[in-house]
N, C-alpha and C positions, 0 to 999 in steps of 0.2 A: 238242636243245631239247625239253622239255616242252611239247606243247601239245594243246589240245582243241577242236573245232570242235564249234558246236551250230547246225545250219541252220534253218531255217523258210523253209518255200516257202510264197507267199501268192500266189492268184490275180493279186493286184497285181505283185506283188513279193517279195524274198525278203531275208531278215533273217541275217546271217551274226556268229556271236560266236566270239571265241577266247579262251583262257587263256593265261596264260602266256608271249606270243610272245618278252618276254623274260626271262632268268633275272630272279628276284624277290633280288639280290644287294642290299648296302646303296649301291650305285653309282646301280643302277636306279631306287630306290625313293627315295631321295633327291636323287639328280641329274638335269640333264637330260634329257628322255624320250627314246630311241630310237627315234624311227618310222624304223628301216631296215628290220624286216623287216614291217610292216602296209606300208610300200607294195610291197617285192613278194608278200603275199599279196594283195593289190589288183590287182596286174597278173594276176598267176595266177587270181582269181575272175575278173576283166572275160573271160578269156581263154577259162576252162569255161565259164559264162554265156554266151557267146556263139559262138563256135566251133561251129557244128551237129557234128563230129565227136566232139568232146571231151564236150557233152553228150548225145551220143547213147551213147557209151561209158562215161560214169556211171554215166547211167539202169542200164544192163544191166548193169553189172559191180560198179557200186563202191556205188550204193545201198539195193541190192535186195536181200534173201539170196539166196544160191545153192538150188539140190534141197535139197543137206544141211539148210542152216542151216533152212531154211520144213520142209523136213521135224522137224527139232529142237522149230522151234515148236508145229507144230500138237500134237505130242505133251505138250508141256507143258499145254497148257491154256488159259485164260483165266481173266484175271487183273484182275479192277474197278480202276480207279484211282480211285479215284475219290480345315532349318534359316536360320538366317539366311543368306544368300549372302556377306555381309560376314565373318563370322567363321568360316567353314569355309573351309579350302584346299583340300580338293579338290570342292569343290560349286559351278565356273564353268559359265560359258557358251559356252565355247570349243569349235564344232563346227566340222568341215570340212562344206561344201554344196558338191557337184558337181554339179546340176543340170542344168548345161550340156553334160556329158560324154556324151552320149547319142548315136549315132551314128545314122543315117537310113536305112541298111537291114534289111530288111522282113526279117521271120522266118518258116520254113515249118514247116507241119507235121511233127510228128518222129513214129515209131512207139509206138504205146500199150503201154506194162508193164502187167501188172497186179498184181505184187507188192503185198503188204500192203494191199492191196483199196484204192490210192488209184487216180484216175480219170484216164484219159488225158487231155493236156494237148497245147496246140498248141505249138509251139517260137516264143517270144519274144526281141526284142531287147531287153538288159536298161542300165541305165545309172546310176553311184551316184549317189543323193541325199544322204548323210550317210555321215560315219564319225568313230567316234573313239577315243582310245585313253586311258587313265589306267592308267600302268608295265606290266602287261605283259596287261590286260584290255583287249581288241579287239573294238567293235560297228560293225557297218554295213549299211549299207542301201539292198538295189538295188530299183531302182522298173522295171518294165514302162516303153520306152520310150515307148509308144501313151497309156501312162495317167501320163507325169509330167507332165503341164501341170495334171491334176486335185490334186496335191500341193501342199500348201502350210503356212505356220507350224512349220517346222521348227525342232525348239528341243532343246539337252540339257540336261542335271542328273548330276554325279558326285558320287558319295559315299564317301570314301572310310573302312574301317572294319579299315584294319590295325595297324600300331604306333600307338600310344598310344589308339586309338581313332579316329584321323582321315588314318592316311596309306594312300597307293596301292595297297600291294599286298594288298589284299584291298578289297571293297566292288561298289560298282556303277557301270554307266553307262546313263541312261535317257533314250532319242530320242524326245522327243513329234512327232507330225505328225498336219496333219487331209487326211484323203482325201473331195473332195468336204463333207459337210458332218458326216462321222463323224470324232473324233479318238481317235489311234492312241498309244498308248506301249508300245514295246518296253524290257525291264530284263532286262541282262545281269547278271549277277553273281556273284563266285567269297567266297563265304563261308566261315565260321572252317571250319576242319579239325580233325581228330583225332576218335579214337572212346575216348577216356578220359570219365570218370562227368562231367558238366558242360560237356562241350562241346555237346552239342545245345542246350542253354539260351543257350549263346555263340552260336550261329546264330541262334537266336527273336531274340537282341536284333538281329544285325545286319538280321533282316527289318525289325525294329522300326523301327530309328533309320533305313533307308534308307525305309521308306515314310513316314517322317516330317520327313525332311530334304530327298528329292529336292522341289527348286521349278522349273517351267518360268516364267521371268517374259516376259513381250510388251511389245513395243517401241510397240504401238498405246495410244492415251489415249481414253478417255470421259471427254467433260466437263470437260476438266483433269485428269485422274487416272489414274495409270495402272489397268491392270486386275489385278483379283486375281490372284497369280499360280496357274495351275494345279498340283495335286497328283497324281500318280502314280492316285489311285483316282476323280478328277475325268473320265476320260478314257471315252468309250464301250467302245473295247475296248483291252484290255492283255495283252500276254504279256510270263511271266518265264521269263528261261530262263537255265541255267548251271551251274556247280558249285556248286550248295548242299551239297554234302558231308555230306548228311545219311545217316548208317550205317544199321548194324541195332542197336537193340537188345537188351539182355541178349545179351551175346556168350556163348555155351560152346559146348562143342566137339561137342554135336550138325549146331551150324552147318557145319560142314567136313564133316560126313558129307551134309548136304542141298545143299551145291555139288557134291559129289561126285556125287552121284544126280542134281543138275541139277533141286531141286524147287525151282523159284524162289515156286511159289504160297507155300508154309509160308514160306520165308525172306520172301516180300512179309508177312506177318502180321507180321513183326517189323520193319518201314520208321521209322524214327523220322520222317520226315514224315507220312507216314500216320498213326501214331502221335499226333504233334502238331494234327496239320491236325484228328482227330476228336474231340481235347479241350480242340479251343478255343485250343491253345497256339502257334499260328502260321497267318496263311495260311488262315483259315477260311472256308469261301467259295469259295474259289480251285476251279477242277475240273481235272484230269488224265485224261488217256484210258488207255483199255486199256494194260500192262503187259504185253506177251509176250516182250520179250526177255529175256538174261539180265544179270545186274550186270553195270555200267561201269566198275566199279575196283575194285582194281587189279591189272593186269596186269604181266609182267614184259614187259619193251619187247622190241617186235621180236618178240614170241612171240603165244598163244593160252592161257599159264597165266597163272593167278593166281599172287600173290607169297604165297601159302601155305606154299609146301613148306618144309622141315625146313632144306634148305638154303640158305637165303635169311637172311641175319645177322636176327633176331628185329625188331630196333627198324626194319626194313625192311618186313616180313612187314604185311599189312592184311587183314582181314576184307572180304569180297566185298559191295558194295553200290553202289545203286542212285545213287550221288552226281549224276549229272546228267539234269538235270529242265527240262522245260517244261510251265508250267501258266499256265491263260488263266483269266480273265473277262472280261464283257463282254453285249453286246447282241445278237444273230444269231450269232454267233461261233461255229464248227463246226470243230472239226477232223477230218479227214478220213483221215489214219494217222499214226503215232508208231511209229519203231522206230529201231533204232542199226547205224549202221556197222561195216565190219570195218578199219578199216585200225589199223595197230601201231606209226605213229610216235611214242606216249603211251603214259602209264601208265592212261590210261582211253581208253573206246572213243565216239566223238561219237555224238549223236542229232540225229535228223532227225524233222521234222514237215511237214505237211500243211496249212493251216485255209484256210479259205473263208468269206467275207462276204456278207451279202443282198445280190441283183443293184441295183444303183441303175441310173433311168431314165436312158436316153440312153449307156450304160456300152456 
């Protein structure tokens, strides 16, 4: 199976997305959804979330780099990052809320990492609030179980922006919620693909049409009326995160020689997000932190190469780039580290982030 994990750990809570859990086949994408394997990655998340041993063995192993990999880094550098509901099928309302799933034992302190300069954290009981899935794109949402009674108006929006321009496998899914009196949207999203001349403009639209289509509507009335429904940029703080699949850039074959060398600064010069985000052509506004790791795709599975080599059938072969991405706006909103995974069940490598919110009184 294809898949990709993009985590976000929030002082709250933590925001878990996936790709692909099931093949993108015409059975899939057409027929009824498969939630067989989102609910065992749901057992499996409640499981590392909570299990002190299991995240204690993350932390140290699986999310951190090793000597080597933080030695790799620091030699590289630094790197700036800097519709109607009625008529769209896949733009419902249909979230799962677990809310109640939260369990009542007390979490302890675990030992402090200090890898990628994020900040030691206490070990918390965690419990889902939200999940949900549209074909084989998987977002959800564990909340702190101390701080889910401050959670509330949980609402989604899917947009789907694959065949013909409106079905499942490809688009987004975006979970509005307000913590306290700030509200939250998270947007997961696995966008158009390919690195042929016109496909980054296929991406700019599907940014397009999903910040223009996702609606959160509320079941509350003023006055007789309902309330406007909320917009994706309506929201205090927001994070996108996913496969935006955005390449490099006038591909030539200097390129391969700068993987080779492992100069990711020069290959970041050539980001077509970057690219786009500084001339206004998508996402402007938007900020991304630091950039130290290396490309996320693609890799040949099970390995540590890229699908470069000579031996690889051609129409297989991909140019190394930075396709998965998490970038925030928002109000106090801080992210704290950004960097990516090593595990090799995918053809890309997951990223994981950090952010933190201004303290609210009495929190």
């Amino acid at each position: 199976m294809n898949w990709l994990a993009i985590h976000i750990l929030f002082l709250i809570g933590s925001q878990i997305r996936f790709q692909e859990i099931v093949p993108l086949n015409a059975g899939n994408v057409l027929g009824p959804e498969d939630c067989g394997p989102a609910e065992k990655w749901l057992s499996l998340i409640r499981k590392a979330l909570n299990d002190d041993s299991n995240i204690n063995s993350v932390s140290k192993q699986s999310l951190w780099p090793n000597d080597q990999q933080q030695q790799n880094i620091e030699q590289s550098g630094s790197f700036s990052g800097s519709i109607s509901l009625d008529d769209e099928p896949f733009e419902h309302m249909d979230l799962q809320v677990r809310s109640n799933s939260c369990s009542s034992e007390e979490g302890s302190p675990s030992p402090a990492n200090d890898r990628g300069n994020c900040p030691s954290t206490v070990q918390h009981k965690y419990c889902l609030a939200a999940c949900k899935q549209m074909v084989g794109l998987f977002l959800c949402v564990w909340v702190r179980q101390d701080l889910n009674q401050h959670i509330s108006s949980l609402m989604v929006s899917c947009v789907g922006r694959g065949i013909m321009g409106y079905l499942g496998n490809k688009g987004s899914i975006s979970i509005s919620m307000k913590f306290h009196q700030s509200t939250l949207c998270f947007i997961c999203s696995h966008l158009t693909s390919g690195e042929k001349e016109g496909d980054a403009s296929r991406r700019n639209s599907d940014v397009t049409e999903i910040l223009k289509r996702t609606r959160f509507s509320h079941s509350c009335r003023i006055s007789g009326k309902p309330v406007p429904p909320y917009t994706i940029l309506d929201h205090d703080n927001i994070i996108w995160l996913g496969d935006l699949n955005y390449r490099l850039a006038s591909i030539s074959h200097d390129m391969f020689e700068l993987v080779e060398r492992h100069d990711w600064q020069a290959l970041l010069e050539k980001d077509q997000l970057r690219i786009e985000q500084k001339d206004g052509g998508v996402l402007e506004g938007w900020e991304e932190g630091e950039i130290y790791f290396a490309p996320t795709y693609k890799y040949i599975t099970d390995s540590d190469h890229y699908a470069v080599q000579a031996s690889i059938p051609k129409d297989k072969r991909r140019t190394p780039a930075w396709c998965d991405r998490i970038l925030w706006r928002g109000q106090g909103l801080k992210q704290m580290c950004y960097f990516r995974g090593e595990s090799r069940f995918s053809d890309h490598r997951p990223v994981f982030s950090l952010f933190s919110l201004p303290t609210i009184s009495g929190i």
